[in-house]
Gaussian input, Z-matrix of N, CA and C with variables (Angstrom, degrees):
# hf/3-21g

backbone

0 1
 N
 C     1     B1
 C     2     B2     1     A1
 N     3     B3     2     A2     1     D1
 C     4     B4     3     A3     2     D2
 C     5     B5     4     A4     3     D3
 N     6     B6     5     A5     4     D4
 C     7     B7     6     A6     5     D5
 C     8     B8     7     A7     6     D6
 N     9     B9     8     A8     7     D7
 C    10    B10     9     A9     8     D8
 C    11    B11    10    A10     9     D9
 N    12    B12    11    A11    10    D10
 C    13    B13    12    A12    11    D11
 C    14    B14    13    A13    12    D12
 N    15    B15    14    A14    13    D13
 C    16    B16    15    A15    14    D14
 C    17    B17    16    A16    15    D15
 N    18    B18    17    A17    16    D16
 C    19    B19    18    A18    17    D17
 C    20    B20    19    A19    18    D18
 N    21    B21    20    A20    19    D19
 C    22    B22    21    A21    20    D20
 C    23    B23    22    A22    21    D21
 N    24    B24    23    A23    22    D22
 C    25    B25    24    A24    23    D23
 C    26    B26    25    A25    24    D24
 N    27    B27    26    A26    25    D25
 C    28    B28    27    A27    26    D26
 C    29    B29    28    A28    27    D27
 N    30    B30    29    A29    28    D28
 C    31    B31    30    A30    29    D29
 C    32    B32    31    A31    30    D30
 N    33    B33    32    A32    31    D31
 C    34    B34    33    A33    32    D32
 C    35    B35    34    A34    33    D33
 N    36    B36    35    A35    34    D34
 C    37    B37    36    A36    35    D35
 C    38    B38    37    A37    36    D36
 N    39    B39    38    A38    37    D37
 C    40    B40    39    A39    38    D38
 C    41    B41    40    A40    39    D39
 N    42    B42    41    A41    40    D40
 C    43    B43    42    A42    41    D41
 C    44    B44    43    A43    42    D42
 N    45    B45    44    A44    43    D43
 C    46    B46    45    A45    44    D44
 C    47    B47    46    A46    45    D45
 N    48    B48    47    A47    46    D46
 C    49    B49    48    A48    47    D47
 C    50    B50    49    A49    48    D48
 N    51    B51    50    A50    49    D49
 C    52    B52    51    A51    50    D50
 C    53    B53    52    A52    51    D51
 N    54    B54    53    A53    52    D52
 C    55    B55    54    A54    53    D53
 C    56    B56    55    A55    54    D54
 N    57    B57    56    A56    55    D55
 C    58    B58    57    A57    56    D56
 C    59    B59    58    A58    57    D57
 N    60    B60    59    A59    58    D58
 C    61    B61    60    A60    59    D59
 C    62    B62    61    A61    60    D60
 N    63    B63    62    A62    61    D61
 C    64    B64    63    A63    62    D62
 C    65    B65    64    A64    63    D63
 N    66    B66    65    A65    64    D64
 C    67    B67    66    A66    65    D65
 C    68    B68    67    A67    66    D66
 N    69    B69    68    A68    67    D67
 C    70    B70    69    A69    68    D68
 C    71    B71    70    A70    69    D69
 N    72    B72    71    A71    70    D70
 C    73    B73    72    A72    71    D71
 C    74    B74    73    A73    72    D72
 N    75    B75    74    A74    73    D73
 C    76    B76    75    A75    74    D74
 C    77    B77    76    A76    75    D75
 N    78    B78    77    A77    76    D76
 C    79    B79    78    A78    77    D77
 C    80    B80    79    A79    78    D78
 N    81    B81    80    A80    79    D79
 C    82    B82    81    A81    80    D80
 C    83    B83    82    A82    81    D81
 N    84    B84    83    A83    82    D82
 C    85    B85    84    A84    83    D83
 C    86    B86    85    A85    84    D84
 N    87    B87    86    A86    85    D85
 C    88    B88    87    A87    86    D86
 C    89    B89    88    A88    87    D87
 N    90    B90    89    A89    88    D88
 C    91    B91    90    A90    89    D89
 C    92    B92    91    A91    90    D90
 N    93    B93    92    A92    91    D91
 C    94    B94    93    A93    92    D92
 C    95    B95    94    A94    93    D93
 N    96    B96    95    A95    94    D94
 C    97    B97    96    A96    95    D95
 C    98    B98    97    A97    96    D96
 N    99    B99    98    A98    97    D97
 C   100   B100    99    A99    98    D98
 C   101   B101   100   A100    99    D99
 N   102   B102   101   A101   100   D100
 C   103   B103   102   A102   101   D101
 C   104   B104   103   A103   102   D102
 N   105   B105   104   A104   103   D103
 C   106   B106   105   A105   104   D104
 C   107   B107   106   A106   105   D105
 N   108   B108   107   A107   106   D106
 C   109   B109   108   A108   107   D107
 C   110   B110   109   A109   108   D108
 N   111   B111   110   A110   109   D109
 C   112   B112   111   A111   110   D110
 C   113   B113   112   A112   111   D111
 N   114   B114   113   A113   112   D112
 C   115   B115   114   A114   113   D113
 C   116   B116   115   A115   114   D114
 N   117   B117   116   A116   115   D115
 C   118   B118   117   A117   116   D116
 C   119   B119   118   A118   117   D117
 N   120   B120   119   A119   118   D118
 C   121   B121   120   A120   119   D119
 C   122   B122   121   A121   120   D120
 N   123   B123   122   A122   121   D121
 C   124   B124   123   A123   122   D122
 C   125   B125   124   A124   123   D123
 N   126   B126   125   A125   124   D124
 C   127   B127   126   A126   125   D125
 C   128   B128   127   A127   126   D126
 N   129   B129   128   A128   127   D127
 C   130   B130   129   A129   128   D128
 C   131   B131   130   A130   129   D129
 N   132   B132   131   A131   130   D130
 C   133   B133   132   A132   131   D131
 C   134   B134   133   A133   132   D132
 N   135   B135   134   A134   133   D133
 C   136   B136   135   A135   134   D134
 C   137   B137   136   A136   135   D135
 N   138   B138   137   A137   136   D136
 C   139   B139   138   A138   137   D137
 C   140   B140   139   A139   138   D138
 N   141   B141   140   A140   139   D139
 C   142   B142   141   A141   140   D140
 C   143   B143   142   A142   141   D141
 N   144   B144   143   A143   142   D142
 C   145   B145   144   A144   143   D143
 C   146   B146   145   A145   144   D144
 N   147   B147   146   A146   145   D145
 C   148   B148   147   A147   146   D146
 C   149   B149   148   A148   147   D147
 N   150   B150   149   A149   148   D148
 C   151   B151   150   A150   149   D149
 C   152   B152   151   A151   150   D150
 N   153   B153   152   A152   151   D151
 C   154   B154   153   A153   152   D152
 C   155   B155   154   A154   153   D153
 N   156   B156   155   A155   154   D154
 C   157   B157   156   A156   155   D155
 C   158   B158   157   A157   156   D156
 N   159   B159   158   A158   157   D157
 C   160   B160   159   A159   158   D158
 C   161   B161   160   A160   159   D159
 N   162   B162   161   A161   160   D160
 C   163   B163   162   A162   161   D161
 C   164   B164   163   A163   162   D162
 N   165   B165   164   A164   163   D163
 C   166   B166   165   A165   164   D164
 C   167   B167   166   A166   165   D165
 N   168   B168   167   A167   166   D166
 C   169   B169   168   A168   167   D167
 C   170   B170   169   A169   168   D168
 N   171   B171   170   A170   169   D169
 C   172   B172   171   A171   170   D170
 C   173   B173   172   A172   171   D171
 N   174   B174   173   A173   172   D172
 C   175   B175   174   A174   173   D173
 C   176   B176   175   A175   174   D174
 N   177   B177   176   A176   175   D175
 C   178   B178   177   A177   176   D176
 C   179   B179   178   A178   177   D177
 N   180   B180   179   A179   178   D178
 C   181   B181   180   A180   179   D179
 C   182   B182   181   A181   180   D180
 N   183   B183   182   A182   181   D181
 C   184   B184   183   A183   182   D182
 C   185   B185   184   A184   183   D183
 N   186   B186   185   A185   184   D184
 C   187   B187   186   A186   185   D185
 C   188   B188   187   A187   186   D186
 N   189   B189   188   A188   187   D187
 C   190   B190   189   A189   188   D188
 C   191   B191   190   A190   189   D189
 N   192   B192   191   A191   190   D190
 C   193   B193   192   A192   191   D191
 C   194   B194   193   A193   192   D192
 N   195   B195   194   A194   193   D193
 C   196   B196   195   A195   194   D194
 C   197   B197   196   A196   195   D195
 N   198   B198   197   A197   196   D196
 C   199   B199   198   A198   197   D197
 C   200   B200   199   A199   198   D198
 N   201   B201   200   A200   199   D199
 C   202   B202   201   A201   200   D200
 C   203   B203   202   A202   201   D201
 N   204   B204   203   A203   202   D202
 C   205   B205   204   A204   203   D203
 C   206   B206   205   A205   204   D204
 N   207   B207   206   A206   205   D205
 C   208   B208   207   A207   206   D206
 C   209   B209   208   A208   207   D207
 N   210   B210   209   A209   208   D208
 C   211   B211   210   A210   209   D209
 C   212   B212   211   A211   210   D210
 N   213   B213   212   A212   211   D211
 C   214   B214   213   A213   212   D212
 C   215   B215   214   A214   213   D213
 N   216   B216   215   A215   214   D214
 C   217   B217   216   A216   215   D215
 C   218   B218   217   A217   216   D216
 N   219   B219   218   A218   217   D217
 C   220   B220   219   A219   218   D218
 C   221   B221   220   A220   219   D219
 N   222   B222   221   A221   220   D220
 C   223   B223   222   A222   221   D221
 C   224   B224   223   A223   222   D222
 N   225   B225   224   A224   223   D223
 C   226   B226   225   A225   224   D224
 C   227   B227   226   A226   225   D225
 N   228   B228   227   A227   226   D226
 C   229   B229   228   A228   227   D227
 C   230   B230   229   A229   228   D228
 N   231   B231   230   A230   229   D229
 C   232   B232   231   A231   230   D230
 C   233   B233   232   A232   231   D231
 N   234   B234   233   A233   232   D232
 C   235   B235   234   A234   233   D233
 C   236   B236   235   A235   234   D234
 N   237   B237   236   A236   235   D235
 C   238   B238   237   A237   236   D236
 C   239   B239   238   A238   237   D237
 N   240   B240   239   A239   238   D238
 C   241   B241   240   A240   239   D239
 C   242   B242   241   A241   240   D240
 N   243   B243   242   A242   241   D241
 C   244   B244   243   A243   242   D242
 C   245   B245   244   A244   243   D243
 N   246   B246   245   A245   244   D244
 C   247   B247   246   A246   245   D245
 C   248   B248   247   A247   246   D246
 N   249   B249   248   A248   247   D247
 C   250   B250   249   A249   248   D248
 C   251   B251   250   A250   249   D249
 N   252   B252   251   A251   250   D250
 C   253   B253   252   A252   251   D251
 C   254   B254   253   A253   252   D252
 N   255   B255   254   A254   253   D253
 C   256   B256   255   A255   254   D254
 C   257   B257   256   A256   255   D255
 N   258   B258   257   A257   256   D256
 C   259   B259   258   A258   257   D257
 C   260   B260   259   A259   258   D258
 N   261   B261   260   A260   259   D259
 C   262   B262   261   A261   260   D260
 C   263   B263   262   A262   261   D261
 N   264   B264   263   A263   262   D262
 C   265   B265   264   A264   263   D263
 C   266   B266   265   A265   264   D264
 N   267   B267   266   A266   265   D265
 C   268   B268   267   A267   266   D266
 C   269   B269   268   A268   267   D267
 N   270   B270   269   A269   268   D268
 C   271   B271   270   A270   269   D269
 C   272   B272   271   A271   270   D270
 N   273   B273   272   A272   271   D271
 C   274   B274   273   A273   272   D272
 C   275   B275   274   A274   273   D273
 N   276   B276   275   A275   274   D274
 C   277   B277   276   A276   275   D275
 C   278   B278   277   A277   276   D276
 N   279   B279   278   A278   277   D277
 C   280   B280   279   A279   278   D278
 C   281   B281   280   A280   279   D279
 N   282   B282   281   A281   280   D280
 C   283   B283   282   A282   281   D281
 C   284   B284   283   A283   282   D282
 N   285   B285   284   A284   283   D283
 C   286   B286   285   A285   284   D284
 C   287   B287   286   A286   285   D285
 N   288   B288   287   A287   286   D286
 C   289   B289   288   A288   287   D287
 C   290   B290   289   A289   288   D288
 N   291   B291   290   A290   289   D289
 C   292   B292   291   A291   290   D290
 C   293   B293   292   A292   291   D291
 N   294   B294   293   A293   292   D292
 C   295   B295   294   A294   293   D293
 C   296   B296   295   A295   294   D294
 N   297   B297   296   A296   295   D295
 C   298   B298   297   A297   296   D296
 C   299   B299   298   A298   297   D297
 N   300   B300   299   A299   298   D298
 C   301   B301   300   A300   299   D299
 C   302   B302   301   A301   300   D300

   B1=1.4511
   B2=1.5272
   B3=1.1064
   B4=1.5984
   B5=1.7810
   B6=1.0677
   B7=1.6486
   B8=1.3537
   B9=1.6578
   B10=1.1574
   B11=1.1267
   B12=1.5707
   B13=1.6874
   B14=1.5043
   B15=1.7694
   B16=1.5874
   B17=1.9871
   B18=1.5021
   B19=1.3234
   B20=1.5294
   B21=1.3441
   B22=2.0679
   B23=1.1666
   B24=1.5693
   B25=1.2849
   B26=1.6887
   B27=1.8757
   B28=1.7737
   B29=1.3178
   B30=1.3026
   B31=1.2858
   B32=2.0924
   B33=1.0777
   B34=1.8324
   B35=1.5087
   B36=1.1496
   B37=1.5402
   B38=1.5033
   B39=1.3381
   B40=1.3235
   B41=1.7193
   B42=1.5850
   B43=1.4444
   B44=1.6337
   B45=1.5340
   B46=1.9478
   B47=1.0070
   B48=1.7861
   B49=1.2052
   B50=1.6278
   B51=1.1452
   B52=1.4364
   B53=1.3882
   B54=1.7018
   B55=1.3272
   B56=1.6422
   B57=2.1374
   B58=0.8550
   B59=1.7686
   B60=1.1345
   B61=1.2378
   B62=1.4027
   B63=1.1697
   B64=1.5092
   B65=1.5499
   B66=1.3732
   B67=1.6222
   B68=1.9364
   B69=1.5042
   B70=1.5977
   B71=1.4225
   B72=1.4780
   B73=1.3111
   B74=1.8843
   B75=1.7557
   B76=1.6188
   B77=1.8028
   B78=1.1424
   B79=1.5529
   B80=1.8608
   B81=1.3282
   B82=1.0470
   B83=1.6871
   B84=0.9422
   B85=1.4964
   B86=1.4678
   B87=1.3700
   B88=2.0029
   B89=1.3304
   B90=1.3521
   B91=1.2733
   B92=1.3589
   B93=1.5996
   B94=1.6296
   B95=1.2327
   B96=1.4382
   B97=1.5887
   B98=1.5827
   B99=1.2123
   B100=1.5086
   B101=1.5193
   B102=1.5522
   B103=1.8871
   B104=2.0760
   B105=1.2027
   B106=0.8523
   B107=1.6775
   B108=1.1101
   B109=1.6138
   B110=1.5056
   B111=1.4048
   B112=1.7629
   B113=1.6425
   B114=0.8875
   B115=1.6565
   B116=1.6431
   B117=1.2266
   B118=1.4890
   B119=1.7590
   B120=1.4793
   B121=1.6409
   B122=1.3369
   B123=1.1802
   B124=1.5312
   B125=1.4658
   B126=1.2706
   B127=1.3415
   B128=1.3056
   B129=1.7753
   B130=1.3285
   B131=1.5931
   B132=1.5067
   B133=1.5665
   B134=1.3606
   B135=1.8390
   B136=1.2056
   B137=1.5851
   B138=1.3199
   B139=1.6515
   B140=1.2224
   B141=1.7080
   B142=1.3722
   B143=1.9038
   B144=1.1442
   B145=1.8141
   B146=1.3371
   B147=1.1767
   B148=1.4323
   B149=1.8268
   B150=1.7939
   B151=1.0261
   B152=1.5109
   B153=1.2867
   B154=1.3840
   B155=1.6201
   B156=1.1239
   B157=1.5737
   B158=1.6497
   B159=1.0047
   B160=1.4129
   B161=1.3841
   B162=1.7701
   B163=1.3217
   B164=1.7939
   B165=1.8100
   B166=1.6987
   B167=1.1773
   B168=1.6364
   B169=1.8097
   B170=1.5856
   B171=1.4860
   B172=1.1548
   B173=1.7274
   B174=1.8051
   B175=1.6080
   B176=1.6333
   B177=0.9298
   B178=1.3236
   B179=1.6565
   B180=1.7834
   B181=1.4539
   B182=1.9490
   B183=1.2796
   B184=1.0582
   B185=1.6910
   B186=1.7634
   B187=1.3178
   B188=1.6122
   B189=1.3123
   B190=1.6550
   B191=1.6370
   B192=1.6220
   B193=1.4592
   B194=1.3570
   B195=1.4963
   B196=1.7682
   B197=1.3990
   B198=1.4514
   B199=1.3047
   B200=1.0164
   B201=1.1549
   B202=1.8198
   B203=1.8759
   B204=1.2088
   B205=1.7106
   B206=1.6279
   B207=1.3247
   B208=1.4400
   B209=2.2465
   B210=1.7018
   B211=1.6026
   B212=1.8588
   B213=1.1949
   B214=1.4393
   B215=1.9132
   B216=0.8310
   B217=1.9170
   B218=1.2742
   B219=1.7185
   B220=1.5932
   B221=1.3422
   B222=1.8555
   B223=1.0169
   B224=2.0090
   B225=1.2553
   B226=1.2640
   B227=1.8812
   B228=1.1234
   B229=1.7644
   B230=1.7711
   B231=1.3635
   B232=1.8004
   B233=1.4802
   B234=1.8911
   B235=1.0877
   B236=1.9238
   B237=1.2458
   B238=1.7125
   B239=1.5268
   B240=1.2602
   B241=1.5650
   B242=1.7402
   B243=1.0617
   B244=1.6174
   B245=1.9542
   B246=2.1545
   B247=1.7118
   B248=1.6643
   B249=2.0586
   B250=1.3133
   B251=1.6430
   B252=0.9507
   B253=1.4768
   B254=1.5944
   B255=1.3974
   B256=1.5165
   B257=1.8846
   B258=1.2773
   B259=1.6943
   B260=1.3105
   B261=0.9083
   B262=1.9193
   B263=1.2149
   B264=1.6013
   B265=1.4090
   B266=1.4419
   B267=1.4905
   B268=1.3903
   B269=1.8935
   B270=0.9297
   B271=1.5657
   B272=1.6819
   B273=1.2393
   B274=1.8255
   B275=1.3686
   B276=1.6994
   B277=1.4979
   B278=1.5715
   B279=1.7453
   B280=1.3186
   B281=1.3409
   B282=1.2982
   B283=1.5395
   B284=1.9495
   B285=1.4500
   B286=1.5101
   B287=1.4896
   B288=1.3866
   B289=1.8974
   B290=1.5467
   B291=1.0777
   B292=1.5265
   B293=1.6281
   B294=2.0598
   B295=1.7577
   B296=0.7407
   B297=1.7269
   B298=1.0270
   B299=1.5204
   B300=1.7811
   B301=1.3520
   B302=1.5945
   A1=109.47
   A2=116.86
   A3=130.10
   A4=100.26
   A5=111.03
   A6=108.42
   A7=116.48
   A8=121.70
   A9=141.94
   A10=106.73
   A11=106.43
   A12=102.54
   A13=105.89
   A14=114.91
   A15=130.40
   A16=94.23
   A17=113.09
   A18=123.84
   A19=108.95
   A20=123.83
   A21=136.93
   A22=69.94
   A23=129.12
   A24=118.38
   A25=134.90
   A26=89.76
   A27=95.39
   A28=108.28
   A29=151.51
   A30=131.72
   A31=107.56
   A32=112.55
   A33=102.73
   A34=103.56
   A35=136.49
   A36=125.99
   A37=108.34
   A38=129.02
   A39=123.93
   A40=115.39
   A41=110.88
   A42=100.50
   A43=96.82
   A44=95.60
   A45=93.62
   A46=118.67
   A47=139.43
   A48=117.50
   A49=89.39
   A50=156.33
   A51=142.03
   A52=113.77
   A53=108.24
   A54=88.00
   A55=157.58
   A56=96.84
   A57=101.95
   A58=107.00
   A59=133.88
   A60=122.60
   A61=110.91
   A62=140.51
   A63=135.48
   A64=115.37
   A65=111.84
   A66=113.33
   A67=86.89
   A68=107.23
   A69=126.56
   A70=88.04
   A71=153.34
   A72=140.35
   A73=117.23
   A74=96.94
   A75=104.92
   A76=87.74
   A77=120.13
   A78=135.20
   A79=109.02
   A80=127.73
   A81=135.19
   A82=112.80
   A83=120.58
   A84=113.87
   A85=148.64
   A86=109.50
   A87=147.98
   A88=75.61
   A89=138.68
   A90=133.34
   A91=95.35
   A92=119.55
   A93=112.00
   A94=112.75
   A95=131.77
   A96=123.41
   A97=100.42
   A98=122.48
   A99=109.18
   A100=132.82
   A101=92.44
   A102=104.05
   A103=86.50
   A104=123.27
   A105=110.88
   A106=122.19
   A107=104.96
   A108=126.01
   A109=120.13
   A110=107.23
   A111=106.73
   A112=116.34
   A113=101.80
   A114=126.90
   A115=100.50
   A116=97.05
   A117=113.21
   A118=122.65
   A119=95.11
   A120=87.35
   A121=128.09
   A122=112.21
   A123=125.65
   A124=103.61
   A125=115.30
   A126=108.08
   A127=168.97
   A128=84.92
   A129=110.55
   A130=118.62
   A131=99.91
   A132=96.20
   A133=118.61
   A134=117.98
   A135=133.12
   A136=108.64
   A137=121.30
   A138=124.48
   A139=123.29
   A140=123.64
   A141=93.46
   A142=83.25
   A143=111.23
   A144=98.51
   A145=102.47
   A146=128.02
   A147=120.86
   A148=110.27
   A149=113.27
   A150=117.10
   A151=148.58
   A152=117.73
   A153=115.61
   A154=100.53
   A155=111.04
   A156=121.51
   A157=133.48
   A158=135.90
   A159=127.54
   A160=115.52
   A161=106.39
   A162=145.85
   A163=103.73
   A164=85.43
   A165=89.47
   A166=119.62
   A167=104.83
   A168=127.57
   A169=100.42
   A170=125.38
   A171=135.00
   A172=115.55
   A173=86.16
   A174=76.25
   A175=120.83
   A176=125.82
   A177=130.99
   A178=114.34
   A179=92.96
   A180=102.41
   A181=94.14
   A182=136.95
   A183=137.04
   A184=104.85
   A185=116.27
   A186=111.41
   A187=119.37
   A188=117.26
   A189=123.62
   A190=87.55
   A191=128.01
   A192=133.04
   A193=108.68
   A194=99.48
   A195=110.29
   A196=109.46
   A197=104.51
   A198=92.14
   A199=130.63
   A200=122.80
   A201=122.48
   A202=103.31
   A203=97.77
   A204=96.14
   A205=122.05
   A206=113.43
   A207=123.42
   A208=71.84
   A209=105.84
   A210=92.41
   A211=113.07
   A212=111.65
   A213=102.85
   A214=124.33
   A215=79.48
   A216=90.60
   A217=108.41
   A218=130.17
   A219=132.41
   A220=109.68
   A221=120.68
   A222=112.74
   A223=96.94
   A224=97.99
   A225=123.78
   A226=89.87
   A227=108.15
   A228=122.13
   A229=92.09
   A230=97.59
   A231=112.78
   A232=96.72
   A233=108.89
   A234=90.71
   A235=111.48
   A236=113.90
   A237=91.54
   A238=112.61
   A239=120.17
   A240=118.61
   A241=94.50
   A242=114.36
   A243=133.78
   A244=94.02
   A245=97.21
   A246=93.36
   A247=139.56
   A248=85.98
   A249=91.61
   A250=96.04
   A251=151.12
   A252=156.54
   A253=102.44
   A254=110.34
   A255=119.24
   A256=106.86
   A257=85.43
   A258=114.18
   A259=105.97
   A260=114.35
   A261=113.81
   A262=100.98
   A263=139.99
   A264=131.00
   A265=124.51
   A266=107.97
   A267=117.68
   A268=84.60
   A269=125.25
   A270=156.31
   A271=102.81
   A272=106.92
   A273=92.80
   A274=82.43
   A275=104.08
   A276=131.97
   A277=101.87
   A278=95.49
   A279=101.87
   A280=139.22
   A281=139.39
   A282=149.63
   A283=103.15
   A284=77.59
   A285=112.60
   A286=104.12
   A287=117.79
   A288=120.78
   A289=111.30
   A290=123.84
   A291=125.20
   A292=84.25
   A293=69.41
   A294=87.25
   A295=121.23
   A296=135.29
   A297=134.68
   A298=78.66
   A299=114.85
   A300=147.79
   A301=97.05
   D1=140.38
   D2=-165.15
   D3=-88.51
   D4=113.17
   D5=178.98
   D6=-79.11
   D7=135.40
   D8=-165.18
   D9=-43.01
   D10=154.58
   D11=-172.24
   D12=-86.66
   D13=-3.13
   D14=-163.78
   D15=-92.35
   D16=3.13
   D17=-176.19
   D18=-43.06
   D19=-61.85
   D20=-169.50
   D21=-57.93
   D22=-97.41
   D23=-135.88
   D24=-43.78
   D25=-39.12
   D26=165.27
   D27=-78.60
   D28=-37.94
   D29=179.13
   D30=-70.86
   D31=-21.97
   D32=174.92
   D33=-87.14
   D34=-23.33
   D35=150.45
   D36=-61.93
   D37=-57.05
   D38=-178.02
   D39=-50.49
   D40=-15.33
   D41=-157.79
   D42=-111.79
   D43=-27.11
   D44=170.93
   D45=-87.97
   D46=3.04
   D47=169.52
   D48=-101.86
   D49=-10.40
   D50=170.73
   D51=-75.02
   D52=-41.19
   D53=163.13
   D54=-112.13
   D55=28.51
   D56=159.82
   D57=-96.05
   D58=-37.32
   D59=161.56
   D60=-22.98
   D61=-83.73
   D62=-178.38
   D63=-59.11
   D64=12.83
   D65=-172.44
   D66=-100.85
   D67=-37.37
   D68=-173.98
   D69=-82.26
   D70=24.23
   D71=178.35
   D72=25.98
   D73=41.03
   D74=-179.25
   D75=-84.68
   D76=166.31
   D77=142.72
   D78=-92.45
   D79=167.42
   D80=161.21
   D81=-50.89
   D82=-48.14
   D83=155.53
   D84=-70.28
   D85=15.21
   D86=-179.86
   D87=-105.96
   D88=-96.44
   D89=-119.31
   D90=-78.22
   D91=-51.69
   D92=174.48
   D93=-34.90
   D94=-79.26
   D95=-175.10
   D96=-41.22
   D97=-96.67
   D98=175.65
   D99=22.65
   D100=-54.60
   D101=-152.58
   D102=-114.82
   D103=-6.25
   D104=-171.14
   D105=54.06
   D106=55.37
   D107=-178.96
   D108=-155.82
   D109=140.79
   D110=-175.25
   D111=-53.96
   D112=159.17
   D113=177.44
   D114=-53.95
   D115=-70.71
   D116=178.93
   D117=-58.36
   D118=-15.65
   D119=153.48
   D120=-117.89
   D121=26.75
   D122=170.32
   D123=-98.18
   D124=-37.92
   D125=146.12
   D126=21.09
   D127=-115.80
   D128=148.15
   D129=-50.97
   D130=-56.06
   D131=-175.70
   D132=-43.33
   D133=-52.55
   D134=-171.10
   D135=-59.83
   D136=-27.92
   D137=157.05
   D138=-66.93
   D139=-36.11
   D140=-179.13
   D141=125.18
   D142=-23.33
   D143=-162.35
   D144=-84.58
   D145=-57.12
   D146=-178.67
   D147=-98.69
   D148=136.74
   D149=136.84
   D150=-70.33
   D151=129.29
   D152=-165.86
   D153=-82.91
   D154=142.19
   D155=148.89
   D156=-36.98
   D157=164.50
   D158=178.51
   D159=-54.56
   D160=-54.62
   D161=-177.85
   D162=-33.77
   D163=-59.63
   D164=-176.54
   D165=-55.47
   D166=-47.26
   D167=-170.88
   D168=-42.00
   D169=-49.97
   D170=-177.91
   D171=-47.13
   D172=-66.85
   D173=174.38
   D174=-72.63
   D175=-32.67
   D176=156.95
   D177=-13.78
   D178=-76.71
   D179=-165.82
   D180=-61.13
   D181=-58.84
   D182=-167.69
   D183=-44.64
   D184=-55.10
   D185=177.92
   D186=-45.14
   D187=-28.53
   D188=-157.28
   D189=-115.64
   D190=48.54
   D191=-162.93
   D192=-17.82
   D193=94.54
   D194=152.44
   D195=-162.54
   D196=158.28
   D197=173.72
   D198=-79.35
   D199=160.55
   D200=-170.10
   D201=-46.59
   D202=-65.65
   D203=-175.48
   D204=-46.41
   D205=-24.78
   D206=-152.74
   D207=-95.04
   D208=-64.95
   D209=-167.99
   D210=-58.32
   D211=-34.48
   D212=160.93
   D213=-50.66
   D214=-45.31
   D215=178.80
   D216=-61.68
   D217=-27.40
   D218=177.65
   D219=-78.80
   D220=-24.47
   D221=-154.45
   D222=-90.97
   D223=-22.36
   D224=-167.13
   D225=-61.96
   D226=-42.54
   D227=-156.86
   D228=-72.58
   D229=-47.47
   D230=178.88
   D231=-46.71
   D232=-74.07
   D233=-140.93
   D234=-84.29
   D235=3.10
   D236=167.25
   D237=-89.35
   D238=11.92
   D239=167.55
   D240=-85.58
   D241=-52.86
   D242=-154.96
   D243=-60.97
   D244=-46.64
   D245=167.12
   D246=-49.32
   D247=-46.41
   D248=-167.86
   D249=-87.60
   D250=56.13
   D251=148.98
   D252=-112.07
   D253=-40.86
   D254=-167.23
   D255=-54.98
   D256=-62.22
   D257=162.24
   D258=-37.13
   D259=-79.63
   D260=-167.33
   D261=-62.80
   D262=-6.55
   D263=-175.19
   D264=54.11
   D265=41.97
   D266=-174.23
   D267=-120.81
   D268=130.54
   D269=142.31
   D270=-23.77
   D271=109.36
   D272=-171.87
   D273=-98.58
   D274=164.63
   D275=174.08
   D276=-95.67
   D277=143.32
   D278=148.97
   D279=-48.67
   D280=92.78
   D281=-173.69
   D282=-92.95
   D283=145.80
   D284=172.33
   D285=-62.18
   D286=123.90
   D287=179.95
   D288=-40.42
   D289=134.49
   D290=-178.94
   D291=-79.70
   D292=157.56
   D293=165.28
   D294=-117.42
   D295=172.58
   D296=-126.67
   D297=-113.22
   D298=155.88
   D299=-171.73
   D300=-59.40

């Protein structure tokens, strides 16, 4: 099966909320209570399998303290690194959460 062309963007959301969660020393079960959402779909999200809703993104971004615009704006930073790797067909690595400007 040919993976979505929406792939960078769900894996650089998948990769900045896991690794600012562990940047906040949360486990998958911190941020669930937090965000008021299962374990098992923090998860998923943090893999890549399920997309969250806006709704979630909110509590999300609030659980992992930022504001929505500022955690949208990281994911944004993710995903044209996460593109231009996609593009060149080189396999990107897991990276350490950027910091902020």
């Amino acid at each position: 099966m040919r993976p979505s062309k929406n792939q960078p963007l769900i894996s650089a959301l998948a990769t900045e909320i896991k690794l600012r969660r562990q940047e906040l020393g949360f486990t998958q079960e911190d941020l669930a209570g937090i965000c008021q959402l299962d374990r098992p779909y923090i998860s998923l999200i943090e893999v890549g399998s399920k997309q969250p809703t806006i709704s979630v993104l909110l509590r999300l971004a609030e659980g992992l303290q930022y504001p929505l615009g500022d955690f949208m704006g990281r994911v944004e930073q993710r995903y044209q690194v996460e593109q231009s790797v996609a593009d060149s067909g080189i396999k990107p690595a897991r990276t350490r959460s950027m910091k902020s400007s």
